[in-house]
C-alpha positions in Angstrom: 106.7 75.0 142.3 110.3 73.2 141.8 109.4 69.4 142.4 112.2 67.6 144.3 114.0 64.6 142.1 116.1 62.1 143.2 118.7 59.3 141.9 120.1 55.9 142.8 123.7 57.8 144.4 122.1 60.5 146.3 119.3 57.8 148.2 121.8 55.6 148.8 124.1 58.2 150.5 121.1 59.2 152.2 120.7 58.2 156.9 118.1 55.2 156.5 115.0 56.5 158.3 112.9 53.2 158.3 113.3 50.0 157.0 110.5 47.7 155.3 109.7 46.2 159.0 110.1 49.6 160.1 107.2 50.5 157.0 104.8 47.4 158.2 104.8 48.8 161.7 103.9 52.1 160.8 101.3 51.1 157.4 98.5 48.8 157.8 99.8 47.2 154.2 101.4 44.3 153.1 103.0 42.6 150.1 101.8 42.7 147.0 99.7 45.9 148.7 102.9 47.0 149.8 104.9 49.0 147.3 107.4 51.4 149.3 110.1 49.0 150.3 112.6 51.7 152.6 112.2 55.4 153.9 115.9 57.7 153.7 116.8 61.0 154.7 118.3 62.6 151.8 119.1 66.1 152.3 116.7 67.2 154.9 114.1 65.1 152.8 112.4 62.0 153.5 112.1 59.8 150.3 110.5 56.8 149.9 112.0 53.8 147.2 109.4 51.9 145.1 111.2 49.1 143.4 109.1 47.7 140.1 109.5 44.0 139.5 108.5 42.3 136.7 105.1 41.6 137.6 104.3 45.1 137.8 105.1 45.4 133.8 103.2 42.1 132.5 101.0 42.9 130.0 101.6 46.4 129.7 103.7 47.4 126.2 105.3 43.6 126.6 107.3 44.7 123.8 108.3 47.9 125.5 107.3 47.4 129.0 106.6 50.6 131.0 105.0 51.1 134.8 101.5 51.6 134.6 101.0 55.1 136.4 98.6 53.8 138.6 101.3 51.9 140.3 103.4 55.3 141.0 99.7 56.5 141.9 99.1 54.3 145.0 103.5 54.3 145.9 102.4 58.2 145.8 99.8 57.3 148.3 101.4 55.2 150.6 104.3 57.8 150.6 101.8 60.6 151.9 100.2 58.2 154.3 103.6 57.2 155.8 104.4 61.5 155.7 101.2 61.5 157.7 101.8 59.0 160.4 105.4 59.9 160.7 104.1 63.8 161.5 101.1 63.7 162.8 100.7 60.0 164.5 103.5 58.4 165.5 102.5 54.7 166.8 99.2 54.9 166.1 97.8 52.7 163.7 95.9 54.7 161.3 94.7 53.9 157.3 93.7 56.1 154.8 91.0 55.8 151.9 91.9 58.2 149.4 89.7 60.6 147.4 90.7 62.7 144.8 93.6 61.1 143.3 95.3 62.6 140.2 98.5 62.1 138.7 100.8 63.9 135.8 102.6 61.6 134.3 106.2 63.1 133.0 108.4 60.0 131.8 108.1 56.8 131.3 109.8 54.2 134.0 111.5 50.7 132.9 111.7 47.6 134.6 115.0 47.7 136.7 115.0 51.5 137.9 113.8 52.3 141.1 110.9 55.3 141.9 111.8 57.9 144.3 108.5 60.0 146.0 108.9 62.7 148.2 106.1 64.9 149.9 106.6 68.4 147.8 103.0 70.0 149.9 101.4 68.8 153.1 98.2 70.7 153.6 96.9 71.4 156.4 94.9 68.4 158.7 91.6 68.7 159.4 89.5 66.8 162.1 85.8 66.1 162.1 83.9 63.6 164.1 86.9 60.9 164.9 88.1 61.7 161.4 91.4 63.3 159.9 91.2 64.9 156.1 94.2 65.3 154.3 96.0 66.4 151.4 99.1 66.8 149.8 101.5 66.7 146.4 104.1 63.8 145.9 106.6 64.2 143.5 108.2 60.7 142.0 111.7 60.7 140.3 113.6 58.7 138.7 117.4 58.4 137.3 117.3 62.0 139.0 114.0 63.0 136.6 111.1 64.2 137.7 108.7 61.1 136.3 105.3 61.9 137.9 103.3 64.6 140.1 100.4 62.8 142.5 97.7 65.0 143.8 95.9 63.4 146.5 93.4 64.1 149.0 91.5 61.6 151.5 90.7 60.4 154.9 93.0 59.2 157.5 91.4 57.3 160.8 92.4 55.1 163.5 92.2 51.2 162.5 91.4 49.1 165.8 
């Protein structure tokens, strides 16, 4: 399968689908939880932007700091939740606890350049007993290269 990239100029030509108030009334997270900051349109895609600050590289190769993939892991996540709720929910508050979570690391990222994560497979949802199972691949670029590939799986439910 061809995974989807994206870059700075294309996401920021892209319609703005939801904004990060637009995010915390969709996701149940928060700041620092929080890592997808806007939701675009970018050629019949939805792409989410992770933007890395500097506490996201402290301590990790300080003197060649890189993301830790577990941070493009859970932007991965959040990206498929939002995918979810956008498709399958809309106004519902729902979470997710993940299962299986695996991720292919590609390229490093450096502090100052933005992640991009698109959902590249939605697979089918299943319901049992009150709850949703789900999963699905997310691709993460950045500078226009591919820089991870998330495979994820969990639960999605209603949060009342």
């Amino acid at each position: 399968m061809r995974m989807n990239t994206c870059n700075d100029e294309a996401y920021g030509a892209g319609t703005l689908f939801l904004d990060r108030m637009g995010i915390e009334g969709l996701l149940p997270h928060r700041v620092p939880a929080l890592l997808i900051d806007e939701i675009r349109t970018v050629e019949d895609r939805r792409y989410t932007r992770f933007l890395p600050e500097g506490r996201h590289f402290e301590g990790h190769f300080p003197d060649n700091p890189i993301l830790p993939a577990h941070y493009i892991m859970e932007a991965a996540a959040l990206t498929g939740l939002a995918e979810t709720l956008i498709r399958h929910f809309e106004g519902q508050k729902m979470g997710i606890l993940a299962g299986e979570m695996m991720i292919k690391p590609k390229k490093s990222v450096k502090p100052g350049h933005p992640v991009y994560l698109t959902v590249e497979e939605a697979g089918e949802l299943v319901h049992r007993s009150g709850i949703y199972y789900v999963n699905g691949v997310v691709s993460a670029s950045c500078d226009g290269i591919l820089v991870a590939v998330a495979h994820i799986s969990g639960t999605v439910f209603p949060l009342s």
